[in-house]
C-alpha positions in Angstrom: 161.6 166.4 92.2 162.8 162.9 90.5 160.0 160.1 90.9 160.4 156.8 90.4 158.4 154.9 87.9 157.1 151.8 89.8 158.4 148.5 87.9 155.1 147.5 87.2 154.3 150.7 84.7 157.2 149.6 82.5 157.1 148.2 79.3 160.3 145.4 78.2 159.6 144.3 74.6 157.7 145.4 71.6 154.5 147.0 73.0 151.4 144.8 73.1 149.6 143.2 69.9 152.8 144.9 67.6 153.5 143.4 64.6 155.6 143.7 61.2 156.0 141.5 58.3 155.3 137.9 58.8 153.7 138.4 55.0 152.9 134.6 53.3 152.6 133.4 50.2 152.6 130.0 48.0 155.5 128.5 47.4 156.6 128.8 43.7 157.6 125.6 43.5 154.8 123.8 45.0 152.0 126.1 45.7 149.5 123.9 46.8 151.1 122.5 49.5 153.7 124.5 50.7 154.1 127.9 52.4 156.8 131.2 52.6 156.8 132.7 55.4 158.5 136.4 55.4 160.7 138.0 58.3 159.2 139.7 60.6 159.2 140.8 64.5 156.1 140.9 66.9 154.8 140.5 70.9 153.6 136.8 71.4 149.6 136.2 72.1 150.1 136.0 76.0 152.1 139.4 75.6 155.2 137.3 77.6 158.1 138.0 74.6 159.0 138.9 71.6 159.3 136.8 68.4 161.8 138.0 65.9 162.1 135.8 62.5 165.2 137.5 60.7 165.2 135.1 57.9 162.5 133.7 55.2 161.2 130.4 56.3 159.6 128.0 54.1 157.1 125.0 55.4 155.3 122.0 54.1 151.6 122.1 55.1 151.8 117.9 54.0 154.2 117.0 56.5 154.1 116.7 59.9 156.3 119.5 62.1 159.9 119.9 62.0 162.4 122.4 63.0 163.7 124.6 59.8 162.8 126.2 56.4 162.0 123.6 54.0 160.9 120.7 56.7 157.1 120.2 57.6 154.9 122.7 59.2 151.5 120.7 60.1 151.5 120.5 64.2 149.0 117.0 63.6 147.7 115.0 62.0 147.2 115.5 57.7 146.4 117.7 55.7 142.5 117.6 55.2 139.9 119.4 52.7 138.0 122.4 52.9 140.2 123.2 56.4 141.1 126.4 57.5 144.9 126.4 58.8 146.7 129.0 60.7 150.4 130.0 60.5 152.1 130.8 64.1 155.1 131.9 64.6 156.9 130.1 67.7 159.8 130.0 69.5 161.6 127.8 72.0 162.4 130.0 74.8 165.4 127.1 76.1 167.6 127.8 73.1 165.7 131.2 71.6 165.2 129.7 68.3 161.9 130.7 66.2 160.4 128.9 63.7 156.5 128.8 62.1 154.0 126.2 62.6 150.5 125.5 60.9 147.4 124.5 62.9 144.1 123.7 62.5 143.1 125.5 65.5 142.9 129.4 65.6 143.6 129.6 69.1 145.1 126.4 70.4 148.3 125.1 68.5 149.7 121.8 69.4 152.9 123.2 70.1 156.6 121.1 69.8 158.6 120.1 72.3 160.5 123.3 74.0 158.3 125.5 72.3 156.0 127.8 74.5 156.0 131.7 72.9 153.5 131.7 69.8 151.6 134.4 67.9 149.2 133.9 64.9 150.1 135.7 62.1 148.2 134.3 59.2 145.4 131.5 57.8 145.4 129.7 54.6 142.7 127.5 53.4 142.8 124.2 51.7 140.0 123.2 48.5 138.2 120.1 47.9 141.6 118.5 46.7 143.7 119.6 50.1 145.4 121.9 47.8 145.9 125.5 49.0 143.4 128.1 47.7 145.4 130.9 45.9 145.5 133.9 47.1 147.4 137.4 47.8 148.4 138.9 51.0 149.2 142.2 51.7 149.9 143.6 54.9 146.8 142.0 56.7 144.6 142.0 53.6 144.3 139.0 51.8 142.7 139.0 47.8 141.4 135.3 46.7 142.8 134.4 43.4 139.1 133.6 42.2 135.8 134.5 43.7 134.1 132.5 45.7 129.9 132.3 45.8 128.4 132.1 48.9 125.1 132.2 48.0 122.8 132.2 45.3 118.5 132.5 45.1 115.9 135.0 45.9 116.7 137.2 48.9 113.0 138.5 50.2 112.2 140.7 53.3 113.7 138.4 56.1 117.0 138.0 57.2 119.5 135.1 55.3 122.7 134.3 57.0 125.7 134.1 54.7 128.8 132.7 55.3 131.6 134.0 54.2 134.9 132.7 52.6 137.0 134.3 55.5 138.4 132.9 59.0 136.6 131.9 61.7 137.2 132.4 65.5 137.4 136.6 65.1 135.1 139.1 63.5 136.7 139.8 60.1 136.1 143.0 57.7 135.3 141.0 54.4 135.1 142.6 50.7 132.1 141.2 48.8 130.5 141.7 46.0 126.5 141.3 44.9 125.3 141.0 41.4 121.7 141.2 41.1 119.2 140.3 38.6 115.4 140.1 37.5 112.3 141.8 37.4 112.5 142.6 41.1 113.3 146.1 42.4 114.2 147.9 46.0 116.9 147.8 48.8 119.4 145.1 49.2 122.3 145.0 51.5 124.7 142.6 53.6 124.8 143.4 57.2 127.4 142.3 60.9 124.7 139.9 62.2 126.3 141.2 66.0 125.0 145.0 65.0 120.7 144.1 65.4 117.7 143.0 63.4 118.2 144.1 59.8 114.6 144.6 59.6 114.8 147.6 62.2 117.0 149.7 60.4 118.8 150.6 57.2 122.1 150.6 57.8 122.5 147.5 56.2 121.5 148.7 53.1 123.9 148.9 50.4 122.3 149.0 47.4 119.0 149.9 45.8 118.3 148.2 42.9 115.9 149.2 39.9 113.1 147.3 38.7 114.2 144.8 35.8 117.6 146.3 35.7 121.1 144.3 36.3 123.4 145.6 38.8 126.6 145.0 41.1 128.1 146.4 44.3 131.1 145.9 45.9 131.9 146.7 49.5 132.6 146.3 52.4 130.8 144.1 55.7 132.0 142.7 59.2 131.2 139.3 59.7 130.8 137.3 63.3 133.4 135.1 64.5 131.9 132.4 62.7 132.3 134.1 59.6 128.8 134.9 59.1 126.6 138.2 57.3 123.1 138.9 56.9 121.7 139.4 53.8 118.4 141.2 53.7 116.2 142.7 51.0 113.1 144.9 51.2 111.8 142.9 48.0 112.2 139.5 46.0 115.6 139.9 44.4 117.5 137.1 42.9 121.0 138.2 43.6 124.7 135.9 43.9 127.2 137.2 47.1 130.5 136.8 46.2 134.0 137.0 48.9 136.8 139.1 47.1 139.0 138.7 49.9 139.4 139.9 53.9 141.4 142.0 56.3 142.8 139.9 59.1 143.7 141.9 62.0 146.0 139.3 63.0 145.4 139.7 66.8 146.3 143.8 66.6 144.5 146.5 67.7 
């Protein structure tokens, strides 16, 4: 017997949350201000089409928005300090064509005229100078070209939030790195401050430290969406957290 498949089990499109490509980096020429965008194919964020750049496109974070590689890519307003800006990908459904777009909102883009299909597929984040920070991305991990420190001083037997070098708005799998000094000795660890009360458990522990001895770990720890870890230590230990980089799911699964 043949059944038929009722229209609303079907799928049209690239399945939900798929992605490929869509890989960023500085522009060669003018790296602090300027972004490459690679091609790439994916289902918009509403899961209502697909968005399909077949060509390298180029845009100027100092410039307001306009259509095509090598024209500005800011939705509003100018290009500020210490900002977080994220890179969509958009298209105007009237004549099909796709183009990128950068945004100081992760999940509300001021989008052009005749464009209404977007996806996020990337953040970048300006310095104290509104220059670009370097950094590498591949696939959906991103290395910073130099560390940041995110804190610095004594961490005792209560909870200290840290936050992170990474993007807000989601929960983000960072890569950090303690270096500890001192005469102090015992347990040290960064911790998701959505998984409990570090002080009822161990598994935040990533580290035990001897006594007058100098040490580093690197690994690995989900922060909140505001970008946020716990650092905890079962003793005084003067220690320095550091962000190597992140893995941005980039709205997949």
């Amino acid at each position: 017997m043949v059944q038929k498949i009722p229209s609303t089990m079907t799928q049209s499109g690239l399945p939900p949350q798929f992605l490929v490509g869509f890989e960023t980096y500085r522009d060669p020429t003018t790296p602090t201000k300027r972004i490459v965008v690679s091609p790439g194919s994916c289902r918009s964020q509403l899961n209502d089409a697909d968005l399909i750049l077949t060509n390298g496109i180029m845009k100027r974070l100092d410039q307001t928005w306009a259509a095509g590689s090598g024209n500005g890519g800011l939705d509003q307003g100018a290009l500020t300090a210490n900002v977080w800006y994220h890179c969509f990908v958009i298209m105007n459904t009237t004549t099909g064509i796709v183009d990128v777009l950068f945004s100081g909102s992760v999940t509300n883009p001021l989008l052009p005229a005749g464009f209404t299909i977007y996806r996020r597929v990337w953040s970048v984040r300006t310095d104290a100078s509104s220059n670009i920070m370097p950094y590498t991305q591949t696939g959906d991990w991103c290395a910073w070209g130099s560390l940041s420190t995110e804190y610095t001083g004594n961490l005792g037997a209560s909870s200290t939030v840290v936050a992170m070098r990474v993007p807000i708005g989601m929960k983000i799998e960072t890569q950090f790195l303690i270096l500890t000094s001192g005469a102090g000795g015992g347990e040290i660890g960064l911790m998701d401050p959505d998984s409990g009360d570090p002080n009822s458990g161990r598994f935040y522990t990533v580290m035990n430290k001897q006594a007058s001895i100098s040490a580093a770990y690197r690994g690995l720890v989900f922060t909140d969406v505001n970008g946020r870890t716990v650092g905890w230590a079962d003793a005084n230990i003067t220690a320095s957290i550091q962000t190597i980089g992140y893995r941005d799911p980039r709205g997949k699964l």
